[in-house]
TIMARPA-422886 format. One record per residue (C-alpha): residue number from 1; chain; x, y, z. Coordinates in Angstrom, 2 decimals, padded with zeros to 5 digits. Each point is the difference from the previous one (the first is absolute). Example, Ala and Ser with C-alpha at 12.3 -4.5 7.8 and 13.67 -1.06 7.14 Angstrom:
<nodes>
+-----+-------+---------+---------+---------+
:  nr : kette :    east :   north :      up :
+-----+-------+---------+---------+---------+
:   1 :     A :  012.30 : -004.50 :  007.80 :
:   2 :     A :  001.37 :  003.44 : -000.66 :
+-----+-------+---------+---------+---------+
</nodes>
This chain:
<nodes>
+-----+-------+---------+---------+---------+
:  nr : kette :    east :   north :      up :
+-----+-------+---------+---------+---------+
:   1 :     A :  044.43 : -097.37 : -001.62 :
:   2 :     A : -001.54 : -000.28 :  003.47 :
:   3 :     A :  002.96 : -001.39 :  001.32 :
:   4 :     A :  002.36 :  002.63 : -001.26 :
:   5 :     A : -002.07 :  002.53 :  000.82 :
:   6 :     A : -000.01 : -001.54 :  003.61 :
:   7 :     A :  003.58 : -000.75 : -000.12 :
:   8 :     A :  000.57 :  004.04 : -000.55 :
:   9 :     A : -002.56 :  001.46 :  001.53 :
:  10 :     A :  000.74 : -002.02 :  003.67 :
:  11 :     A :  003.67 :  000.39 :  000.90 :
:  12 :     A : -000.25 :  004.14 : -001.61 :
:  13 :     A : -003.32 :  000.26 :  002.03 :
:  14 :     A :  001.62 : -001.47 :  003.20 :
:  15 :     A :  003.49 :  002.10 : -000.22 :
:  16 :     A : -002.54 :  003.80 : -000.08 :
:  17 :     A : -001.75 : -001.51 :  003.17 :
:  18 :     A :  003.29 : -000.82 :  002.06 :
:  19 :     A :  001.45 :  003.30 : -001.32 :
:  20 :     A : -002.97 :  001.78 :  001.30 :
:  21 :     A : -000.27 : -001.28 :  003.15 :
:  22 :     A :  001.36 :  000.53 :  003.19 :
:  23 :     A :  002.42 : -002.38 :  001.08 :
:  24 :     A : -002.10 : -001.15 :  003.21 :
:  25 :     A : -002.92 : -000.75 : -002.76 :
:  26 :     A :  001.65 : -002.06 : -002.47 :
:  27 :     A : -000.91 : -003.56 :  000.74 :
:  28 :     A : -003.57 :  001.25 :  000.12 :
:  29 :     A : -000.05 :  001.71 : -003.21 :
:  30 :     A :  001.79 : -003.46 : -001.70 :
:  31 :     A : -002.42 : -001.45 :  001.08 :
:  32 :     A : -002.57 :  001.92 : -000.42 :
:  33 :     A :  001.38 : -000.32 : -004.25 :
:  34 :     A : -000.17 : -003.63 :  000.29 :
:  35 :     A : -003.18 : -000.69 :  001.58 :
:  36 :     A : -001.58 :  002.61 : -003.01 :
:  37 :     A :  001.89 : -001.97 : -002.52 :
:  38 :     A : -000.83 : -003.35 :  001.01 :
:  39 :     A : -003.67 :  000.65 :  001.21 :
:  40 :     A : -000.47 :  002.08 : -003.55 :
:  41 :     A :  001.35 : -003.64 : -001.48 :
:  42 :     A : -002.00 : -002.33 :  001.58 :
:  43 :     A : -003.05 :  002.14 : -000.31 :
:  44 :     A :  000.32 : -000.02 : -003.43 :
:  45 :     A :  000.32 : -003.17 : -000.97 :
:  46 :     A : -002.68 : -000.93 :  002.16 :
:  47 :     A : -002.32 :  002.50 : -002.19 :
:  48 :     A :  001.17 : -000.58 : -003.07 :
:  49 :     A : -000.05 : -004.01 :  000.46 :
:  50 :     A : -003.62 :  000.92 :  000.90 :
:  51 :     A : -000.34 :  001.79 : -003.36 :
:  52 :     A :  001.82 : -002.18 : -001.89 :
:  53 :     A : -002.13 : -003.43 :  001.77 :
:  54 :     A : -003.34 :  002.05 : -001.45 :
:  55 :     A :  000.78 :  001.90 : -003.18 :
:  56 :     A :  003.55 : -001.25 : -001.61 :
:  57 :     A :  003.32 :  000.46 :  000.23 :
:  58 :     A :  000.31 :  003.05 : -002.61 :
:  59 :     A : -002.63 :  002.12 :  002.29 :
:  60 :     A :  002.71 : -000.59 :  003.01 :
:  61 :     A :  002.71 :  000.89 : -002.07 :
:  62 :     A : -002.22 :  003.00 : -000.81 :
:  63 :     A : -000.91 :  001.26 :  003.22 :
:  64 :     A :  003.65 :  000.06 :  001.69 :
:  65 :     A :  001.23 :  001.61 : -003.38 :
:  66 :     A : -003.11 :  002.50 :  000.56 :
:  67 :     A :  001.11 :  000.41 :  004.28 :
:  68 :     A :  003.60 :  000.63 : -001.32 :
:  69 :     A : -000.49 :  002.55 : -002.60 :
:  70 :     A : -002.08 :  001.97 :  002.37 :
:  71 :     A :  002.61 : -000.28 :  002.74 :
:  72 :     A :  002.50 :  001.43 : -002.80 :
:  73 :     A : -002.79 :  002.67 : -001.12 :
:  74 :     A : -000.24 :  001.27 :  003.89 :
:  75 :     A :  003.90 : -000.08 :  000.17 :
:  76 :     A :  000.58 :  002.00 : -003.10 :
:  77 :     A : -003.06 :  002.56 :  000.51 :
:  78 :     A :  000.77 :  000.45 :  003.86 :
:  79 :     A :  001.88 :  003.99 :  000.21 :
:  80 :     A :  003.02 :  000.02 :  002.24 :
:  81 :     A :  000.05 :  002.66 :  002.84 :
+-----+-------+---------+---------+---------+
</nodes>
């Protein structure tokens, strides 16, 4: 589920930013996208292979289902102007 959420959530994500920005600041803002992606990746399965090492595999599973559904939560709660 991860990986289709990622699989929506990256190319939608990065189609807003180039919309939104000005043509002079596009490569920045790609990259910008990327580094957040891939840094947010690598982060996390650094922690969680931490969690997972100490506790078990279930508590990892756990804890990124627990970071996601708040994500959602903040999403879906957030007004729009």
């Amino acid at each position: 589920m991860m990986g289709l959420g990622h699989g929506i959530a990256y190319p939608a994500v990065t189609a807003l930013a180039i919309e939104r920005a000005d043509t002079s600041s596009r490569g920045m803002v790609v990259s910008i996208i990327h580094g957040a992606f891939n840094g947010g990746n690598a982060f996390f399965a650094y922690a969680l292979g931490l969690v997972a090492a100490e506790w078990s595999y279930n508590v990892a599973f756990w804890a990124a289902g627990a970071v996601t559904l708040s994500g959602a939560l903040l999403l879906g709660l957030r007004r729009r102007p």
